[in-house]
C-alpha positions as CSV (number, residue, x, y, z in Angstrom):
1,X,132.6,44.7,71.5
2,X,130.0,47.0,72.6
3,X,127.6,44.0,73.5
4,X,130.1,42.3,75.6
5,X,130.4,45.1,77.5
6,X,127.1,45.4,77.8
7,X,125.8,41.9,79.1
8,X,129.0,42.3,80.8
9,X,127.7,45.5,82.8
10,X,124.2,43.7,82.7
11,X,125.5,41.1,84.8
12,X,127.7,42.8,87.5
13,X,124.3,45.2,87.7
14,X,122.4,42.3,88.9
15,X,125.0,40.3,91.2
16,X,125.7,43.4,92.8
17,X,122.0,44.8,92.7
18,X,123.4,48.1,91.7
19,X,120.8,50.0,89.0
20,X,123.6,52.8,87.9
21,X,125.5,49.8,86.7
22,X,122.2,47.9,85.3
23,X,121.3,51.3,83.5
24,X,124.7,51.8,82.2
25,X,125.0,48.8,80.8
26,X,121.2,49.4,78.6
27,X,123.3,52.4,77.1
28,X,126.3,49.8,75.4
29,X,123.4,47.3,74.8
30,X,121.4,50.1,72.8
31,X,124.7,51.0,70.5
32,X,125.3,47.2,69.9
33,X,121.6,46.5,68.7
34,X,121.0,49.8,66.3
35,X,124.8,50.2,65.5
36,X,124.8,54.0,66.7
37,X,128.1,54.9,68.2
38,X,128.1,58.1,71.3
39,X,128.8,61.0,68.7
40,X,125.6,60.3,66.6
41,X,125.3,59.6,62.9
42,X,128.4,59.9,60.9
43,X,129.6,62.3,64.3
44,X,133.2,61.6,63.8
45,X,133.4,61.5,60.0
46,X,136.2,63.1,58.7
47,X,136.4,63.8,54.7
48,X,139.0,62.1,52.5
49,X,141.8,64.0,50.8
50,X,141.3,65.1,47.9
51,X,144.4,64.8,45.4
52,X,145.8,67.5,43.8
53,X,145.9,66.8,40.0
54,X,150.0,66.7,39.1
55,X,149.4,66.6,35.5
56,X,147.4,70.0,35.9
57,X,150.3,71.9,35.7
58,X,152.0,69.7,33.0
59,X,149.0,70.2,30.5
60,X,149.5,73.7,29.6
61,X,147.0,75.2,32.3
62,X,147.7,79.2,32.6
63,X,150.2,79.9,35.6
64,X,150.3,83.1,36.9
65,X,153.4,84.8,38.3
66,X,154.2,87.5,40.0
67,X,157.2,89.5,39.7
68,X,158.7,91.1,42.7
69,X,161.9,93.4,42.4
């Protein structure tokens, strides 16, 4: 996707002769060649969830309780 949008940008840059465009489209063209994305290396990576063990409970692990009157 990102090097369609780049050789798209690439092209309206030069049938319109506008460099912002042309330099724009260099940015999209960079991401599609290394396979970077704009937040960086692993920039949006979010941890997985971590299960909490149901048996934990079940297999005699001390509980601790509190008693309020």
């Amino acid at each position: 996707m990102r090097l369609g949008i780049g050789v798209m940008f690439l092209v309206m840059g030069f049938q319109g002769r506008d460099w912002a465009i042309g330099l724009f489209s260099i940015l999209f063209l960079y991401q599609a060649v290394t396979d970077t994305g704009c937040c960086g290396s692993q920039g949006c990576y979010n941890p997985p969830v971590q299960k909490q063990n149901k048996n934990a409970i079940a297999s005699g692990d001390d509980v601790e309780y509190e008693e309020i009157k």
